[in-house]
N, CA, C and O atoms as a Tripos MOL2 file, in Angstrom:
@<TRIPOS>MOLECULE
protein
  180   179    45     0     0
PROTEIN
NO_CHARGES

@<TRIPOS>ATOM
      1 N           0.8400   -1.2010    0.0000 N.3       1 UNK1
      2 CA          0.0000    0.0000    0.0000 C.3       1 UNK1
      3 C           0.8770    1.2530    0.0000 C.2       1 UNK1
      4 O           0.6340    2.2380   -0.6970 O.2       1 UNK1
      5 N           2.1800    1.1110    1.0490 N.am      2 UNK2
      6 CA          2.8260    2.5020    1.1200 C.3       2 UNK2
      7 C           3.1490    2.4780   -0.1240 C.2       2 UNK2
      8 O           2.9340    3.5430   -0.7040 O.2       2 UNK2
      9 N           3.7050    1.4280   -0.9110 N.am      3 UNK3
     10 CA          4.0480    1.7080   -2.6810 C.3       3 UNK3
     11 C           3.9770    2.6510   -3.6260 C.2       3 UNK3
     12 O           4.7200    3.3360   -4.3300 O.2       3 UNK3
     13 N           2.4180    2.3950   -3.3330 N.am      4 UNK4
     14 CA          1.0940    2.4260   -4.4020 C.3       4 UNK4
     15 C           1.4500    4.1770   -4.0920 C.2       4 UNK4
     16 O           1.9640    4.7880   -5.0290 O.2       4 UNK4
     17 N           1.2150    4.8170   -2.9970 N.am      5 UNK5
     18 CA          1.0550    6.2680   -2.2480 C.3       5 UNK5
     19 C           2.0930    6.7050   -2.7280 C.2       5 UNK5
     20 O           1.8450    7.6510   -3.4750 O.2       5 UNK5
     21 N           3.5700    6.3790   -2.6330 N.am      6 UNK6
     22 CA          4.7570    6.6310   -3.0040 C.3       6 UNK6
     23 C           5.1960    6.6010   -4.4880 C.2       6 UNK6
     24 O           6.3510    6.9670   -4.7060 O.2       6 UNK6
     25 N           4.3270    6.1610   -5.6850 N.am      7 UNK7
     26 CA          4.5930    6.0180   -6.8920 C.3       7 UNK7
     27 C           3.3250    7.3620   -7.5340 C.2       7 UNK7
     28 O           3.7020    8.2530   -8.2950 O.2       7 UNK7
     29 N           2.1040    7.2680   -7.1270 N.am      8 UNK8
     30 CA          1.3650    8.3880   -7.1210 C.3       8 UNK8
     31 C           1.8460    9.6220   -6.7930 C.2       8 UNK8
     32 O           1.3300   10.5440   -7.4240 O.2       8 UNK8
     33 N           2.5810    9.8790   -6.0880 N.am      9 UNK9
     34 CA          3.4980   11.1170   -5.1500 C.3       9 UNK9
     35 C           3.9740   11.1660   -6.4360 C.2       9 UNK9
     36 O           3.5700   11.8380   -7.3850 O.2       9 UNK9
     37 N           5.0560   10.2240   -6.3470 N.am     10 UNK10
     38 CA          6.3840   10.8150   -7.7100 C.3      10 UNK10
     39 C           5.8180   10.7770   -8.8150 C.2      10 UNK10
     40 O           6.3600   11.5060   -9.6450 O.2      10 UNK10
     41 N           4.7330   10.0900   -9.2580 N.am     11 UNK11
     42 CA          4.0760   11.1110  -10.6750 C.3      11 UNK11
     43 C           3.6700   12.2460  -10.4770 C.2      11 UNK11
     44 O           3.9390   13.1410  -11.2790 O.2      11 UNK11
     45 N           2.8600   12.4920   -9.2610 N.am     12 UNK12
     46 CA          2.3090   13.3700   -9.3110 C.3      12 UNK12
     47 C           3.3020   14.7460   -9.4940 C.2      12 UNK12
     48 O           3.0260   15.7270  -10.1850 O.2      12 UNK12
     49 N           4.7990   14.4990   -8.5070 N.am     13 UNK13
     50 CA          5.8050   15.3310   -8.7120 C.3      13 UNK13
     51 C           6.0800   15.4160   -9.9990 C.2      13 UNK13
     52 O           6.1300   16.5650  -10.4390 O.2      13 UNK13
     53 N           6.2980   14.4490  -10.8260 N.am     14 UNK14
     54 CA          7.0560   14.7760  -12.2840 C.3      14 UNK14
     55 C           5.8840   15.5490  -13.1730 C.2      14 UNK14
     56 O           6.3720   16.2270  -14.0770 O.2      14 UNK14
     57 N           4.6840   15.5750  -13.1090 N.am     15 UNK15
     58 CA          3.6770   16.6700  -13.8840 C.3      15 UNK15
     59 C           3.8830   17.8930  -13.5770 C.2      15 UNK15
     60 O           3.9350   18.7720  -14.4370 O.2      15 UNK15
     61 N           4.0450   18.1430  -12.1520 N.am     16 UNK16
     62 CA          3.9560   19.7130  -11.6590 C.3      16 UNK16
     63 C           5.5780   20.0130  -11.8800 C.2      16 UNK16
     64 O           5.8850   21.1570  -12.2140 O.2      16 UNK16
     65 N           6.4050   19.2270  -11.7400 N.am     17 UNK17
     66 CA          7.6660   20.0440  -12.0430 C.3      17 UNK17
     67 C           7.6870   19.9370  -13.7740 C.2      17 UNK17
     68 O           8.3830   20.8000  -14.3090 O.2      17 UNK17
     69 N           6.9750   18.9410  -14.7190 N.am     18 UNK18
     70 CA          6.5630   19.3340  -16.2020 C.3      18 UNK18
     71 C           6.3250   20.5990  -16.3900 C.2      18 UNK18
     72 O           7.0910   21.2840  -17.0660 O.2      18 UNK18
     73 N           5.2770   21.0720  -15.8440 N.am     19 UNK19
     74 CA          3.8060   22.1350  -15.5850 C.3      19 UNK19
     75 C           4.8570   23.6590  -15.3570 C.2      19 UNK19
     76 O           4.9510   24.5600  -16.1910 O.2      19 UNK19
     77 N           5.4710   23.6180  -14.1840 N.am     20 UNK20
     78 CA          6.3980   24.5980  -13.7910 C.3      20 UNK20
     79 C           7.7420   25.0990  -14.5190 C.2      20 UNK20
     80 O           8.3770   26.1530  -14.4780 O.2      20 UNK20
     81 N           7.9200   23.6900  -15.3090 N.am     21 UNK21
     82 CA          9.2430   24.0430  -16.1870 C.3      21 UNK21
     83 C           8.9590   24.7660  -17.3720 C.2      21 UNK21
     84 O           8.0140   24.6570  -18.1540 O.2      21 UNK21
     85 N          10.1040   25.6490  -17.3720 N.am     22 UNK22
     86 CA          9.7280   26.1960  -19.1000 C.3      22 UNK22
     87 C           9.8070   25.1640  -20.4930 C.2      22 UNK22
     88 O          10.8460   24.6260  -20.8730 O.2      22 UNK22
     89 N           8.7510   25.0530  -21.0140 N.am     23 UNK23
     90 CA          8.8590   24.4050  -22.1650 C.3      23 UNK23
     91 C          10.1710   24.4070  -23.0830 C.2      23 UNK23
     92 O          10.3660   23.3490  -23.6820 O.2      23 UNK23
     93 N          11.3870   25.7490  -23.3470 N.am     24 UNK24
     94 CA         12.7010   25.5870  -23.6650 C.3      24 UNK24
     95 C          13.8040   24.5350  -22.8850 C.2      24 UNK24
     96 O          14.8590   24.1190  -23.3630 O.2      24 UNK24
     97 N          13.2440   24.2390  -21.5620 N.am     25 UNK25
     98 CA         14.2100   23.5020  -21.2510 C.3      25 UNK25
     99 C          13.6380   21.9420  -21.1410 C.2      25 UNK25
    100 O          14.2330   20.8650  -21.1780 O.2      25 UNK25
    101 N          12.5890   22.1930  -21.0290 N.am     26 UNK26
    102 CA         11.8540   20.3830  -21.7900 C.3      26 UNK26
    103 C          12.5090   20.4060  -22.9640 C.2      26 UNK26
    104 O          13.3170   19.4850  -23.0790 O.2      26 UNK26
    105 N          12.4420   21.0720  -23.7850 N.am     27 UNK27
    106 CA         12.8730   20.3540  -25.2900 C.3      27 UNK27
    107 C          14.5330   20.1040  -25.1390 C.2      27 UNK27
    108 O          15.1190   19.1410  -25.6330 O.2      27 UNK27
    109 N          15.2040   21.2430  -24.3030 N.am     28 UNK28
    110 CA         16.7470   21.0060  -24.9280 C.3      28 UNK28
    111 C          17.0210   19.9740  -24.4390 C.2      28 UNK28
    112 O          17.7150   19.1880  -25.0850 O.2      28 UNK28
    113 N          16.4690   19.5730  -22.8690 N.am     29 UNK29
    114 CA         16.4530   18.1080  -22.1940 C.3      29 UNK29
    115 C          16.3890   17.2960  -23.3710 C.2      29 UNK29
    116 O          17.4380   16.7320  -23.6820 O.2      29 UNK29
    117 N          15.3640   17.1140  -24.1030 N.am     30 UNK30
    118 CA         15.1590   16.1200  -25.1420 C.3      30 UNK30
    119 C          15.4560   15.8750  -26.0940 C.2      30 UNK30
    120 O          15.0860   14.9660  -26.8360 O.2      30 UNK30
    121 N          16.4110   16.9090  -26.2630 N.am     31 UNK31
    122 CA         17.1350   16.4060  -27.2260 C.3      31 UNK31
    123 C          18.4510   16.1990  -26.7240 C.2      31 UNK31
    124 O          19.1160   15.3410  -27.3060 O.2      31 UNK31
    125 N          18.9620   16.8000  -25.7740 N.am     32 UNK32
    126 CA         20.3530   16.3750  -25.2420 C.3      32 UNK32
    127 C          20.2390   14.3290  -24.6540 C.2      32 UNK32
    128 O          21.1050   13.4560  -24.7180 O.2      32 UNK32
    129 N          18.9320   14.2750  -24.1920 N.am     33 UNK33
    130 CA         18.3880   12.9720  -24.2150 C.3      33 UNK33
    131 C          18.8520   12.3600  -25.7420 C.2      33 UNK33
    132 O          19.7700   11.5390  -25.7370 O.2      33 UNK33
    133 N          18.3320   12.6830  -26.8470 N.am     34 UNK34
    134 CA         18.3260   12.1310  -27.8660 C.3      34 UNK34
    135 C          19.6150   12.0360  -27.9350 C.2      34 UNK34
    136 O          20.0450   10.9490  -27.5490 O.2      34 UNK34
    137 N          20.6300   13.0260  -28.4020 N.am     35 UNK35
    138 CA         21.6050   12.6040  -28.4540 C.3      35 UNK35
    139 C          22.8620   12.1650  -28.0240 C.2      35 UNK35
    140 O          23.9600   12.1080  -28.5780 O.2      35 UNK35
    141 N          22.2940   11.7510  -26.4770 N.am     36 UNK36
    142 CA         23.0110   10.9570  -25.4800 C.3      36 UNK36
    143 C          23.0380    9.2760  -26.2210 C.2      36 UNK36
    144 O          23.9590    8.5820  -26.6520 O.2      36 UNK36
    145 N          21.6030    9.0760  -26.1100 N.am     37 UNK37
    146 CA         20.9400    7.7640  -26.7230 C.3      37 UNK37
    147 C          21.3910    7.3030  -27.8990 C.2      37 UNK37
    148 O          21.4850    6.1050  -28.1630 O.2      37 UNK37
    149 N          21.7650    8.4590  -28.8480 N.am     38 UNK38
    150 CA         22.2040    8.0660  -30.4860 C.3      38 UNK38
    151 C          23.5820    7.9910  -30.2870 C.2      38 UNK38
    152 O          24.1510    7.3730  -31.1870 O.2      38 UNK38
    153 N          24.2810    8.4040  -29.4300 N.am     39 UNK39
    154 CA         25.7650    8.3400  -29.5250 C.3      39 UNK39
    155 C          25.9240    6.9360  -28.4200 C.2      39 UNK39
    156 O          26.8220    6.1670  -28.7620 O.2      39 UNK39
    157 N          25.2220    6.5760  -27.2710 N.am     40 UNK40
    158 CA         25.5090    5.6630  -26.6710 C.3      40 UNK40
    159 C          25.6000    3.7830  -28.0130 C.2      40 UNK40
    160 O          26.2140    2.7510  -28.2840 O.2      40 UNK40
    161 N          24.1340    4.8860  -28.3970 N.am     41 UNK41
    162 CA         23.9200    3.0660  -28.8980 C.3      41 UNK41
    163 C          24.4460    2.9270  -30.6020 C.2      41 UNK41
    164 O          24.3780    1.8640  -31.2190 O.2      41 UNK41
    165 N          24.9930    4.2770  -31.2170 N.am     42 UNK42
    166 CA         25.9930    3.7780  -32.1970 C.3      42 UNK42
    167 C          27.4150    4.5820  -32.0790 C.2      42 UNK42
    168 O          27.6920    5.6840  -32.5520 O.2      42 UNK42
    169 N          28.1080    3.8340  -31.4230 N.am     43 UNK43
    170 CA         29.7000    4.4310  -31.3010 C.3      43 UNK43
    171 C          30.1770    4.6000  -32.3690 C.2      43 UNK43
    172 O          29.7720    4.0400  -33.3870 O.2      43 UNK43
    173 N          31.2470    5.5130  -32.3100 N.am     44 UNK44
    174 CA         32.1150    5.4050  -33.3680 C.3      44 UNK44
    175 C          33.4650    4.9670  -34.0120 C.2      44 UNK44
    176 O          34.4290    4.6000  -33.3410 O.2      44 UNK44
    177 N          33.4540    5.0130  -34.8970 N.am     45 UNK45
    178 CA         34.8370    3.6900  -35.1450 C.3      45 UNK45
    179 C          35.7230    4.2930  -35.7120 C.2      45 UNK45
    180 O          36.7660    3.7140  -36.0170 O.2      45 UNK45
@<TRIPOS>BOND
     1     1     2 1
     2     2     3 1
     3     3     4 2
     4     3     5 am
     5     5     6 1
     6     6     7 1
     7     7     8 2
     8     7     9 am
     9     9    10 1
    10    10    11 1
    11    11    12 2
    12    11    13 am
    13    13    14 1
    14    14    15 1
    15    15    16 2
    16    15    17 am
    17    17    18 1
    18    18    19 1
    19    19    20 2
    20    19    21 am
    21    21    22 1
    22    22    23 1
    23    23    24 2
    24    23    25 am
    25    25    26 1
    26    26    27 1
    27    27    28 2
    28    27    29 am
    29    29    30 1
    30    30    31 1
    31    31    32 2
    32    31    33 am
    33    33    34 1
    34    34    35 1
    35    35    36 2
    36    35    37 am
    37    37    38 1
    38    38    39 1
    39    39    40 2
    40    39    41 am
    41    41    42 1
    42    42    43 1
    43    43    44 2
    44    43    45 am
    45    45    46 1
    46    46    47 1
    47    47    48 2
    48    47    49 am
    49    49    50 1
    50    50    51 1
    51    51    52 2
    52    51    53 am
    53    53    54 1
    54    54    55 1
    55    55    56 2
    56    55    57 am
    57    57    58 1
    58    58    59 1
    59    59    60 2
    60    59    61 am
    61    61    62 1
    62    62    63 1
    63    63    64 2
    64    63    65 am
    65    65    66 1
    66    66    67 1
    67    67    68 2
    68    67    69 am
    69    69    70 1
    70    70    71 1
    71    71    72 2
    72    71    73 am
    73    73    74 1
    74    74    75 1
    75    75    76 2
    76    75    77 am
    77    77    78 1
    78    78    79 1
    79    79    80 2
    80    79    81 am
    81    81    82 1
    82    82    83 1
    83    83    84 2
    84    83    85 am
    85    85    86 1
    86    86    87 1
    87    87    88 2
    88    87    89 am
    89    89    90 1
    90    90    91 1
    91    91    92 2
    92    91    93 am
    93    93    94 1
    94    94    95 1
    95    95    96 2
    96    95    97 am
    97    97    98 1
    98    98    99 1
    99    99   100 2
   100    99   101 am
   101   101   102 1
   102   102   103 1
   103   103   104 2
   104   103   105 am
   105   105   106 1
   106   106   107 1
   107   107   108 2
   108   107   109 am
   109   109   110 1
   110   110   111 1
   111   111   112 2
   112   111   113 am
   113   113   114 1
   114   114   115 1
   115   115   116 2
   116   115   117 am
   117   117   118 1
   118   118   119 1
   119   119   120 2
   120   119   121 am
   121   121   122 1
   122   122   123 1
   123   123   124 2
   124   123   125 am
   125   125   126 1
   126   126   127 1
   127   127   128 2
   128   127   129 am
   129   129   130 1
   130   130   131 1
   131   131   132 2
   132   131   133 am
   133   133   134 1
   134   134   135 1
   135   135   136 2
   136   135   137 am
   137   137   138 1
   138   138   139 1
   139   139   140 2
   140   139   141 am
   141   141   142 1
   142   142   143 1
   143   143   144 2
   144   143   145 am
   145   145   146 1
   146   146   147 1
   147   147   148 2
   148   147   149 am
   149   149   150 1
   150   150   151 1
   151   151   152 2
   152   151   153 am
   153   153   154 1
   154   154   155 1
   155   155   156 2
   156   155   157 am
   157   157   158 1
   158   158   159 1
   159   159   160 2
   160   159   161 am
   161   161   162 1
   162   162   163 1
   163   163   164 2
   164   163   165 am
   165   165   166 1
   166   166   167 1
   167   167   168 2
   168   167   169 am
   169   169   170 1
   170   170   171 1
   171   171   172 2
   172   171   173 am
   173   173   174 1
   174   174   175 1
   175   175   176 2
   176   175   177 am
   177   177   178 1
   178   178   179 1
   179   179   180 2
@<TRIPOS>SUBSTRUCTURE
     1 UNK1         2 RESIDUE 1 A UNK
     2 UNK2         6 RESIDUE 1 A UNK
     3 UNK3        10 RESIDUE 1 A UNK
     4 UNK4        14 RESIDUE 1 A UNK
     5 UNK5        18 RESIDUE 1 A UNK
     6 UNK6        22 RESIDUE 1 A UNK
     7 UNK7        26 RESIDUE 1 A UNK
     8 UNK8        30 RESIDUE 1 A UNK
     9 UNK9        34 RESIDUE 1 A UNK
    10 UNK10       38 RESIDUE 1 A UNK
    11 UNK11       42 RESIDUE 1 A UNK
    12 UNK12       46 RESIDUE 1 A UNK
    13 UNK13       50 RESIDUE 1 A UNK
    14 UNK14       54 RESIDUE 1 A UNK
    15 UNK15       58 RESIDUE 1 A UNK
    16 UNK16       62 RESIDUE 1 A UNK
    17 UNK17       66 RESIDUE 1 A UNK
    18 UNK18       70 RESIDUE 1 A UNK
    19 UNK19       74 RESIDUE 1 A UNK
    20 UNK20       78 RESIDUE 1 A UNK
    21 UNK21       82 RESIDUE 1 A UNK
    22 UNK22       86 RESIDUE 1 A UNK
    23 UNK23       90 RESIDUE 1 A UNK
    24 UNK24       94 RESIDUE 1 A UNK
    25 UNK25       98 RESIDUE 1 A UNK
    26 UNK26      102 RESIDUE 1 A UNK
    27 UNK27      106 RESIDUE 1 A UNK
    28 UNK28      110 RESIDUE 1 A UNK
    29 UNK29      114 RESIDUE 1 A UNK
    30 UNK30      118 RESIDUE 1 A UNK
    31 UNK31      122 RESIDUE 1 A UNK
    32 UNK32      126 RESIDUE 1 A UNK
    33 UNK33      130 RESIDUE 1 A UNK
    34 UNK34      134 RESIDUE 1 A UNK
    35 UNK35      138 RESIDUE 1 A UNK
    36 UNK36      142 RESIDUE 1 A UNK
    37 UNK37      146 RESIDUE 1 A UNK
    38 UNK38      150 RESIDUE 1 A UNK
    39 UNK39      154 RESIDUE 1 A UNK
    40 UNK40      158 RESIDUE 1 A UNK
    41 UNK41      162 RESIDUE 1 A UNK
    42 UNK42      166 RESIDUE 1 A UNK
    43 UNK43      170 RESIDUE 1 A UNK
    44 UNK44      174 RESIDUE 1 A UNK
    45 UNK45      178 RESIDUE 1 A UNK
């Protein structure tokens, strides 16, 4: 049960800090995401 309360919490945290963040730094996140991901999973030779 405490789980369940504790996984609801931390969504509920990750919307409002969504909600509060400026949309410029969601995206650069996502793409610095992206190209973390594209360089992890094809190295170079």
């Amino acid at each position: 049960m405490e789980q369940m309360i504790l996984s609801a919490l931390a969504i509920g945290a990750l919307c409002w800090g969504f909600r509060v963040m400026p949309w410029k730094t969601v995206k650069a996140r996502v793409r610095v995401a992206q190209g973390f991901s594209l360089r992890r999973f094809r190295p170079r030779r």
